[in-house]
BAMIKOL-620203 format. One record per atom (N, C-alpha, C, O): x, y, z. Coordinates in steps of 0.001 Angstrom, whole numbers, plus 500000, padded with zeros to 6 digits. Layout:
REM residues N
XYZ...
END
This chain:
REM residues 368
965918249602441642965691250919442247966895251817441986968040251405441798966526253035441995967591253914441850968424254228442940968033254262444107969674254478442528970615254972443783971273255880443081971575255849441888971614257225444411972399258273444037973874258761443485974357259787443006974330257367443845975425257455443064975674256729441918976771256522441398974054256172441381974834255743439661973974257206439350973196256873438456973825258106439536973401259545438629974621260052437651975819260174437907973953260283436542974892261269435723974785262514435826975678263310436118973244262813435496973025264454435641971983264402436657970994263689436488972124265036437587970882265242438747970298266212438489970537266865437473969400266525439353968839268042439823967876267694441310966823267086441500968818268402442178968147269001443533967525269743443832968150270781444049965982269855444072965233270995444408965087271090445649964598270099446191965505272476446677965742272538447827964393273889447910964266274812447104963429273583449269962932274383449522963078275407450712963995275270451521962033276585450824962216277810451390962507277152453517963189277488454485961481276131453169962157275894454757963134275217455237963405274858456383963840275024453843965222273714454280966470275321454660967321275230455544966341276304454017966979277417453873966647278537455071967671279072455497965843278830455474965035279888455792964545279173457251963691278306457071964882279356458457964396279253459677962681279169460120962301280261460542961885278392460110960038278438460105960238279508461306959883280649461010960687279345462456960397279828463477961511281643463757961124282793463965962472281232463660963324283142463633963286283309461987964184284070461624963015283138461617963504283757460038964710283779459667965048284410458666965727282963460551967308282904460488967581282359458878966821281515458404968458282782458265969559281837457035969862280770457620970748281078458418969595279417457715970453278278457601971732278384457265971941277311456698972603278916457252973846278851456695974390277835456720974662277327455632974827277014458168975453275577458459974851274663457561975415274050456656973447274618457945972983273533456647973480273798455601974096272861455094973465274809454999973909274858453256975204275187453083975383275626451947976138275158453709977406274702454054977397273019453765977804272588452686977045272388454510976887270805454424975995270472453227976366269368452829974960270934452449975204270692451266975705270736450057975758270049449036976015271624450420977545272718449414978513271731449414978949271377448318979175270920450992979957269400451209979764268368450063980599267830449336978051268223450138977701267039449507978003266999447934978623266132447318977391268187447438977143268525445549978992268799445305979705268806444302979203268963446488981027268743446212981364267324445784981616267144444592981395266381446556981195265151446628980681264615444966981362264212444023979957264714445035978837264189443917979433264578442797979487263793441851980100266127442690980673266217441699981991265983441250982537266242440177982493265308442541984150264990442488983861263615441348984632263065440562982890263451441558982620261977440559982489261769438894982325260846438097982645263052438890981778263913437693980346263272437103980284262590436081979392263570437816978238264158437845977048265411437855976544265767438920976770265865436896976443267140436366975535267386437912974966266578438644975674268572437976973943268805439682973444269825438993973944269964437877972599270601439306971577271873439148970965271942439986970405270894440307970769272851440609970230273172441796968800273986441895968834275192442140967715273403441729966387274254442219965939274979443558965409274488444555966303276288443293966462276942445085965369277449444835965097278000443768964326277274446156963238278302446751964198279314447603965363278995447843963585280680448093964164280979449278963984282624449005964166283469449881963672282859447903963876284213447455963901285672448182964483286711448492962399284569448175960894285683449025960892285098450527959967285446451261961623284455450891961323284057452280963022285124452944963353285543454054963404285156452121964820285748452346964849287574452446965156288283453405964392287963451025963730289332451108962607289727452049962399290845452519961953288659452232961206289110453588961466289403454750960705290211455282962631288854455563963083289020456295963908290496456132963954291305457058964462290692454996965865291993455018964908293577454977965235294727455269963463292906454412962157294255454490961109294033455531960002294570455550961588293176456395960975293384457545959443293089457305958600293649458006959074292153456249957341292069455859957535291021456831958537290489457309955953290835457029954882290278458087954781288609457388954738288311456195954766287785458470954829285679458405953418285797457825952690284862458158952813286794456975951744286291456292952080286599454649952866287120453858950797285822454813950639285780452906951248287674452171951385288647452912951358287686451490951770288882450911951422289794449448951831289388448361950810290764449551950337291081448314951000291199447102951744292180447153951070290502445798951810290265444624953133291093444319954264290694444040952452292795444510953650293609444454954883293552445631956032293951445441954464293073446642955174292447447828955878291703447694957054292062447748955556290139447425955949289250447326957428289527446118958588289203446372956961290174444872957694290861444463959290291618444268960215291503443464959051292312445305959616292957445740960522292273446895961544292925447108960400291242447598960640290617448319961480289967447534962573289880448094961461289273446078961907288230445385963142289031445057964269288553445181962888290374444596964089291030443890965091291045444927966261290895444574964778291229446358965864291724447409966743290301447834967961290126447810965654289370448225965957287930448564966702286868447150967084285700447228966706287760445979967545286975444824969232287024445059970030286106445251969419288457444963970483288983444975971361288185446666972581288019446672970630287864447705970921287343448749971104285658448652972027284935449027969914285379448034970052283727447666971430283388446939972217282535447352971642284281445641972909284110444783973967283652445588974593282593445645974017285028446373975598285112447044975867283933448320977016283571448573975037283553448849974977282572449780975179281430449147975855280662449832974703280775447567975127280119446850976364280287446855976953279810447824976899280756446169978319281263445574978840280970446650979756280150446584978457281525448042980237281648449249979843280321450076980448280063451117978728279414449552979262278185450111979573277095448897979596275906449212979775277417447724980185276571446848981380276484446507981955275508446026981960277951446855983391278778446450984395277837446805985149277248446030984326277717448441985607277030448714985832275397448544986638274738449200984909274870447481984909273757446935985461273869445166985340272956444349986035275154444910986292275440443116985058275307442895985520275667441813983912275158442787982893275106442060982222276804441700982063277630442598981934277044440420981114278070439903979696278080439771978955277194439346979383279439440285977398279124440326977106280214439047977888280956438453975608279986438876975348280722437830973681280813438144973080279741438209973005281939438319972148282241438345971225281859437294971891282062436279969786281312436830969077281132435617967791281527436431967578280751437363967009282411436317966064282635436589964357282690435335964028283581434551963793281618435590962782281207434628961421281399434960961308281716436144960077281305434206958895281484434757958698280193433190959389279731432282957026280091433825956426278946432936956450279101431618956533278209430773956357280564431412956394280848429821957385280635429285957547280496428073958399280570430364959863280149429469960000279004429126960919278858428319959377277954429447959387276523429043957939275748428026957829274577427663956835277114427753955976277020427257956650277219425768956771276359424895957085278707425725957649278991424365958479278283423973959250277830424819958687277856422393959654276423422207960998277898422542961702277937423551961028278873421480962195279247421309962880279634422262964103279672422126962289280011423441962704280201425219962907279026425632963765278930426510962399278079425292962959276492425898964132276372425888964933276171426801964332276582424123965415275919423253966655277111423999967580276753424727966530277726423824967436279091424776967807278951426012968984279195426277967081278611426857967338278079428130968169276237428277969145275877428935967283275481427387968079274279427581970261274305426700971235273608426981970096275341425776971682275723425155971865276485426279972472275686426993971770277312426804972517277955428095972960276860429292974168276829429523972159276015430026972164275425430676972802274072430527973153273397431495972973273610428955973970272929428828975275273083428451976089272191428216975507274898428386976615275212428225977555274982429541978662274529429832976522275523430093976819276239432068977378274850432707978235274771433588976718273794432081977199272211432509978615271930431731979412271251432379978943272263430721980089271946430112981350272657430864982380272103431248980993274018430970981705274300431507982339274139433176983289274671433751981387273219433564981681273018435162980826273535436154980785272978437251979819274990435801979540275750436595978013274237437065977481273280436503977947274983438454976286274879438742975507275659438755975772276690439373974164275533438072973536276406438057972773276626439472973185276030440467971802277379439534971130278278441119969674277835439859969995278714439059968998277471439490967428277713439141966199278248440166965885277758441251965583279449439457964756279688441220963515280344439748963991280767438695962374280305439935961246280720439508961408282536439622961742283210440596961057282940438331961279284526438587960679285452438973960553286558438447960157284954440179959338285796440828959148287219440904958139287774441338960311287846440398959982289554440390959065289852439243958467290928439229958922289043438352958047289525437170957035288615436375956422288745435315957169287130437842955778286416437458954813286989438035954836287494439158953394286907436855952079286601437622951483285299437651952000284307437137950693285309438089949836284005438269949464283288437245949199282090437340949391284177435809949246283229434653950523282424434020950497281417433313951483283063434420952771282554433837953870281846435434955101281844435399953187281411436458954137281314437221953627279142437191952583278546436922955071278664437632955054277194437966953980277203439014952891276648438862954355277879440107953451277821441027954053277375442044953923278112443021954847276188442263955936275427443032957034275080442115957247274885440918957737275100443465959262274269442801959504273009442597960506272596442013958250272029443245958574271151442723957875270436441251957964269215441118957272271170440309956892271022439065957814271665438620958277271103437627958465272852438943959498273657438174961275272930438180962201273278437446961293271839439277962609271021439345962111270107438656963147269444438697961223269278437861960597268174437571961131268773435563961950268223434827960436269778435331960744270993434369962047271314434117962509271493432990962861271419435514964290271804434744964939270302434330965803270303433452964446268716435091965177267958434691964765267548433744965481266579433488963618267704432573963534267199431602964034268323430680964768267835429821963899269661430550964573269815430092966032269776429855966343270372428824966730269405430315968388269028430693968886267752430370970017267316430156967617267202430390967668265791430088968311265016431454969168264133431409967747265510432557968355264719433822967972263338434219966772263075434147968693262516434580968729260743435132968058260874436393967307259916436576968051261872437516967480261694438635966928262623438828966972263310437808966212263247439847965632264246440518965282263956441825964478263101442198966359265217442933966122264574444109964978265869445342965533266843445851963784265640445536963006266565446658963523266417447818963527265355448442963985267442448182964390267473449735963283268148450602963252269345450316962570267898451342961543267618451269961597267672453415962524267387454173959899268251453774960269268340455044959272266524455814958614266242456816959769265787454545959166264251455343960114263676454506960669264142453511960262262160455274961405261388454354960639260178453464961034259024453300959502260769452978959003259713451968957175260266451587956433261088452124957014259307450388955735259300450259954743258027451111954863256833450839953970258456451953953158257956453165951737257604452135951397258038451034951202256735452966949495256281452127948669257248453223947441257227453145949219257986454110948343258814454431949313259990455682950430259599456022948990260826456041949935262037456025950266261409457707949395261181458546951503261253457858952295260340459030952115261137460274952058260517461336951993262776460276951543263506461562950274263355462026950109263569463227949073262948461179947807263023461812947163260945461796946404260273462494947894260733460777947803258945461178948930257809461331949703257319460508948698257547462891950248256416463067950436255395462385951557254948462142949183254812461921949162253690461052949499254032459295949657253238458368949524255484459312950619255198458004951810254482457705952372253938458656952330254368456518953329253960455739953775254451454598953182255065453711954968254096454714955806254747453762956038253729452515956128252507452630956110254402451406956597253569450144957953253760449991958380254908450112959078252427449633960328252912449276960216252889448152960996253726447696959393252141446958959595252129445900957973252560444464957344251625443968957701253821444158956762252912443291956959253673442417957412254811442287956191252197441262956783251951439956955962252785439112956299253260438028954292252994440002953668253185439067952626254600439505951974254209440473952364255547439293951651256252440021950072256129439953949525256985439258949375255327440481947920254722440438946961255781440749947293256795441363945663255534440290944450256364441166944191256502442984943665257258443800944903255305442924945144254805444617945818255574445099945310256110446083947330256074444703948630256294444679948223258220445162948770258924446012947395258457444470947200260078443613946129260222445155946171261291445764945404259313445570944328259374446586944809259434447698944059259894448559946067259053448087946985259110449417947579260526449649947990260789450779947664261557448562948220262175448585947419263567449066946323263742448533947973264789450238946923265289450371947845266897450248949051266889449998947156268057450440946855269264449506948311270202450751949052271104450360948307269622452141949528270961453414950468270650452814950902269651452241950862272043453090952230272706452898953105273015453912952666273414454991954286272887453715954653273253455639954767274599455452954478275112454370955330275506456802955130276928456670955419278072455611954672278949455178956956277733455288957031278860454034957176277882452806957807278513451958956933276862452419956834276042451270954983276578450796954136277133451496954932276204449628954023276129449405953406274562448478952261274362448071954540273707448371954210272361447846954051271397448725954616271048449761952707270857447769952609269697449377952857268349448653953889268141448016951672267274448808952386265893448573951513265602446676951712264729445832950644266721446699949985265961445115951390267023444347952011266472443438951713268119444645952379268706443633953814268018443315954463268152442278954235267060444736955345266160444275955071264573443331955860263816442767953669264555443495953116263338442824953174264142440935953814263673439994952478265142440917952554266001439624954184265860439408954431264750438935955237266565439592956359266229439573956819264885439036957467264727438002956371263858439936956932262387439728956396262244438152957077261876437195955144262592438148954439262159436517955438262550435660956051261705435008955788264246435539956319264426434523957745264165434611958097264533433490958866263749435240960303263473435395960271261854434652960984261436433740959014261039435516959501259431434865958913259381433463959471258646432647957910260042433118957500260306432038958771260872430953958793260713429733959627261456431662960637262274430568961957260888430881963044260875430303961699260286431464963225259063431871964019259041432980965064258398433086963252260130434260963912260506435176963244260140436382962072260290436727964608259432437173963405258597438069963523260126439192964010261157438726963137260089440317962355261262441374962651260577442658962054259506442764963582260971443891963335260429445352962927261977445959963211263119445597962041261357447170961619262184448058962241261582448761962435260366448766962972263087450046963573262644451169963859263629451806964011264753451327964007263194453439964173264668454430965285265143454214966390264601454229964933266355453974966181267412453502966774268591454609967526269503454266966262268369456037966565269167456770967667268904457990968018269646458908968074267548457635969427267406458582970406267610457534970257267755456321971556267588458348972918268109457830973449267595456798972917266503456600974341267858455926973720266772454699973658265818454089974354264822453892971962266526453537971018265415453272971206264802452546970617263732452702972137264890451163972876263782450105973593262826450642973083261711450527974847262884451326975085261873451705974370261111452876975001260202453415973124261403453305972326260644454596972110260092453448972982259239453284971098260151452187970483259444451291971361258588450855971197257382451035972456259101450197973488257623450036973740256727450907973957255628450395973803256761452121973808256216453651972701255649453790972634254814454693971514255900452977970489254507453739969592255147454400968804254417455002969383256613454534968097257436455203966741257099454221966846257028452997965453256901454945964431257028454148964165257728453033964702258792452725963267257097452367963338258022450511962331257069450100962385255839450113961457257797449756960827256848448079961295257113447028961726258255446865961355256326446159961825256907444863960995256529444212960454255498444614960489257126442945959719256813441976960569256700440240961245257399439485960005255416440314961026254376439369960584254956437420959460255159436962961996255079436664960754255172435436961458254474434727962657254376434989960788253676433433961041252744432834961770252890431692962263251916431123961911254238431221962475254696429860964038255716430479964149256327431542964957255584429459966149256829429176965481257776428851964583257807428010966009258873429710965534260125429898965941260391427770965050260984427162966961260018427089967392260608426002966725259650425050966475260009423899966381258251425555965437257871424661963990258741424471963497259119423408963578258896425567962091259441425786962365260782424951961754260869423886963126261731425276963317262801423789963321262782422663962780263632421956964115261516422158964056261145421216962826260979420600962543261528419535961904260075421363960127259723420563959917260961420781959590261566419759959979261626421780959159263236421212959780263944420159959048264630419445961215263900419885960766264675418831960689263843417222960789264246416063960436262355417920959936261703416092958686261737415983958130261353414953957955262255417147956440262126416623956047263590416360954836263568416141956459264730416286956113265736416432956240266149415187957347266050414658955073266727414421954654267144412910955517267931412505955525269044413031956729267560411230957486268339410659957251269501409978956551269433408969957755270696410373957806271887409347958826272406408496959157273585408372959487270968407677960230271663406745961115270440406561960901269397407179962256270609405573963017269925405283964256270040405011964581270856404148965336269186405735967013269581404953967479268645404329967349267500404764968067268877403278968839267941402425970627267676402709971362268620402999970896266914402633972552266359403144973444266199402424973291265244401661974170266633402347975584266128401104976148264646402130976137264410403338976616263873400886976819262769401971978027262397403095978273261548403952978511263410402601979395263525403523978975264004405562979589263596406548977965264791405527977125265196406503976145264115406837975639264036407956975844263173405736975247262117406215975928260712406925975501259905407752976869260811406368978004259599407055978479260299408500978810259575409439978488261609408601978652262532409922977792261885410834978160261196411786976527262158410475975684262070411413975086260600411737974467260388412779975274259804410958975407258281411177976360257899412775976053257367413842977377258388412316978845258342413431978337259264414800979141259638415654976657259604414866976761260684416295977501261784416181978391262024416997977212262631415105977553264224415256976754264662414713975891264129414014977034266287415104975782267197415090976111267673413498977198267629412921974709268177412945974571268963411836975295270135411445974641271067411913976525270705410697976492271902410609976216272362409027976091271596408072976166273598409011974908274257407631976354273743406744975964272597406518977264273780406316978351273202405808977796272013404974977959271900403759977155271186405726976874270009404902975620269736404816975282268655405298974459270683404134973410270986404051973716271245402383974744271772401958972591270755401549972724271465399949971499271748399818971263271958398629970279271895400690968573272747400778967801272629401527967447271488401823967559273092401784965759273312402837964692273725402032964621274382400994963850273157402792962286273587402124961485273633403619961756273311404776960416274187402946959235274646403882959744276006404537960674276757404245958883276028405424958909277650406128958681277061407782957814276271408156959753277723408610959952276711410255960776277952410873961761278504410383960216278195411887961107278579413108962497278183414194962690277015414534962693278429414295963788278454415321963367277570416501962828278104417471963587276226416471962917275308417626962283274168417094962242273106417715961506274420415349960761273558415065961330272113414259962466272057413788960558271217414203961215269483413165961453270091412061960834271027411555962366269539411695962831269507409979962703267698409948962606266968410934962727267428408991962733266057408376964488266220407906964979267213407369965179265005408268966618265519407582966452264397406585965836263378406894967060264591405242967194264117404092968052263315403998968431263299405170969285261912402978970337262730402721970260262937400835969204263313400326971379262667400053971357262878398973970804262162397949971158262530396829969732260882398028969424260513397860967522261099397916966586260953397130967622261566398845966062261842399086965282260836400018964068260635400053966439260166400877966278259157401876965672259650402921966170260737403213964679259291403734964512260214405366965344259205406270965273257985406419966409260487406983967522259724407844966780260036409335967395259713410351965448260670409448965362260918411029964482262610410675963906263119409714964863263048412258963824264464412344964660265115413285965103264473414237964919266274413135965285266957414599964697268421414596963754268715413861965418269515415628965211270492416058966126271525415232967356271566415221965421272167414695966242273281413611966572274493414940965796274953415778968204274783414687968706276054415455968229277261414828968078278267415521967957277275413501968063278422412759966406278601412308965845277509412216965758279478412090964780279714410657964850279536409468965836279597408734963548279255409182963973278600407362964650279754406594965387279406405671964469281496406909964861282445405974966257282218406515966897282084405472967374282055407811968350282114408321968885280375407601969955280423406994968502279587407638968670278284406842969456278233405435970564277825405085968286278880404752968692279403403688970348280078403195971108279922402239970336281045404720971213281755403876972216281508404281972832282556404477972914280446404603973831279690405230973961278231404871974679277539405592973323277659403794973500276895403752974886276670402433975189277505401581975473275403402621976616275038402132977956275885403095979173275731402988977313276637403862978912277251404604979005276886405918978154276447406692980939277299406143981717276814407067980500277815408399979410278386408406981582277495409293981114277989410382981089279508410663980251280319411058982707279533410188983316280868409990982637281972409036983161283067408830981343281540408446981074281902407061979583282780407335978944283485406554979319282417408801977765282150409426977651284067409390977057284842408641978623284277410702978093285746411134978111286831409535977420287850409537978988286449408224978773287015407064978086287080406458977732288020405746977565285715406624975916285053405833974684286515406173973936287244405522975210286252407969973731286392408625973313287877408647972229288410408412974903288539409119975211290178409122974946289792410807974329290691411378975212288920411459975320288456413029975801287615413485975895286599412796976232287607414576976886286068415034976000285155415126975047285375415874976074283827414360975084282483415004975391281627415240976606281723415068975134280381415665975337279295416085976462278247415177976651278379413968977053277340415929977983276508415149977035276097414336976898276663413252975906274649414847975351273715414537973875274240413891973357275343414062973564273552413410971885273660412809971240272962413253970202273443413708971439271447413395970457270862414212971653270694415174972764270996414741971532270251416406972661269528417779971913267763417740970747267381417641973263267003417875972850265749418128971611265260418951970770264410418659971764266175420249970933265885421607969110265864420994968135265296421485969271267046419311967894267336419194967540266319417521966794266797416666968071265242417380967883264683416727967477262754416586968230261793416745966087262801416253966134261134416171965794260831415243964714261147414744966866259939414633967445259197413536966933257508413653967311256689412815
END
């Protein structure tokens, strides 16, 4: 079973009522103070976090004075834009006096639909990790609609940890586990601490309430679990509304976790060796003995491409021989490929008549 402190890279998705008062509409502040404690903690260890915040629209609602009901789109809206700018800073001034840096990323579904918005978002977000910061992830509600929105946060934290390539994913959550049947209306429920496998059985226990300003209930955390262990990332559910809730969970508080059987960086890997190549690079061998040793591609040690490929798509990598060493994720376009190939780094923004990228393919997007 998993435990929270062998994590490398997490991601915490915290919702609108762990933040946001059900009953006054108050800020939690104290609470998120004490988790601000914890992701301190966690990261004294060095362990990457990311943070999936609801709270937007439950936050802007309150500062515009809208009504504890549902809300019309342009509302809700409008609510998101006021309650962002509020979510940020409440981030920030309880992370501050721990040195830690936040960073806002605000995404909708299309951003993880489109490869080249993927690929854009997952290089930002692993920059934002290099550099120390944590990110804030919150769904962009000022300019989703319904065709392009996650819908919940907890498919959209499930989403940010595969893209990131995260080891855990933790729901904080207003129950401390997954139940075979919903624990307020039957005593003879039970809780799972562990499962391995998500069954037809499993999917049948699970039922559709939401608590007041959440809108995810127990199938959208089961949806979640699919796609995180599916990507190599195992998933605990756990009560997220006492003080904090990271270290209760390290401490032995209730949790299911849902177990997965693969490395989150293996499981990338088969996706991108099965995924139909559009194009090809050739290697001087010197770039091929590179990338043997675990380093990334740069156009430097490239001597051709073929085919015609976008920005995101497989190349087949070559080396000088006409050997296939593997497949990865091209940074560049085949016309931008082209015109950079055999040069330094320094050589790129002259090539291009713009600044571009070090690498052509990145290690992370290559299986060999």
């Amino acid at each position: 079973m998993a435990t929270l402190s062998s994590a490398q890279r997490l991601v915490v998705k915290i919702g609108s009522a762990l933040l946001v008062d059900k009953v006054t509409g108050a800020f939690r502040a104290a609470w998120m103070r004490s988790i601000a404690e914890d992701i301190a903690a966690i990261r004294a260890r060095g362990t990457d976090v990311i943070l999936v915040s609801s709270g937007s629209i439950a936050l802007g609602r309150g500062i515009l004075r809208l009504p504890a009901t549902t809300l019309p789109l342009e509302q809700s809206q409008a609510a998101a834009a006021v309650g962002q700018i509020r979510l940020a800073r409440e981030w920030e001034d309880a992370l501050a006096p721990h040195g830690i840096t936040t960073a806002q990323v605000l995404v909708t579904l299309e951003d993880s639909a489109d490869r080249r918005r993927y690929l854009n978002q997952r290089a930002t977000m692993e920059t934002l990790l290099g550099f120390g910061v944590v990110p804030i992830v919150n769904e962009n509600d000022t300019i989703a609609t319904d065709e392009i929105r996650y819908g919940d946060n907890d498919r959209l934290a499930a989403q940010v940890a595969v893209t990131v390539g995260a080891d855990q994913l933790i729901l904080l959550s207003d129950v401390d586990g997954f139940y075979s049947a919903n624990p307020s209306q039957d005593p003879t429920a039970i809780r799972y601490d562990v499962i391995d496998e998500i069954t037809p059985e499993i999917e049948a226990m699970a039922g559709d309430a939401g608590s007041g300003l959440s809108k995810g209930g127990m199938k959208t955390k089961l949806l979640a679990a699919k796609t995180a262990t599916a990507a190599g990332c195992a998933m605990a559910i756990t009560e997220g509304s006492v003080p904090n809730p990271l270290a209760a969970l390290e401490q032995g508080a209730n949790v299911t976790w849902f177990t997965s059987r693969v490395d989150p960086h293996a499981a990338r890997k088969r996706w991108i060796a099965a995924m139909k190549p559009c194009g090809v690079v050739t290697l001087d061998a010197g770039a091929a003995r590179a990338m043997a040793e675990g380093r990334s591609l740069l156009p430097v040690g490239v001597t051709a491409t073929e085919g015609e490929f976008g920005r995101g798509d497989p190349v087949v990598i070559r080396d000088p021989r006409g050997a296939t060493l593997g497949q990865g994720l091209t940074r560049y376009t085949a016309d931008e490929a082209r015109r950079i190939v055999g040069r330094h780094s320094w050589e790129i923004e002259e090539a291009l008549g713009y600044p571009g990228r070090a690498v052509l393919i990145h290690r992370d997007d290559m299986a060999l």
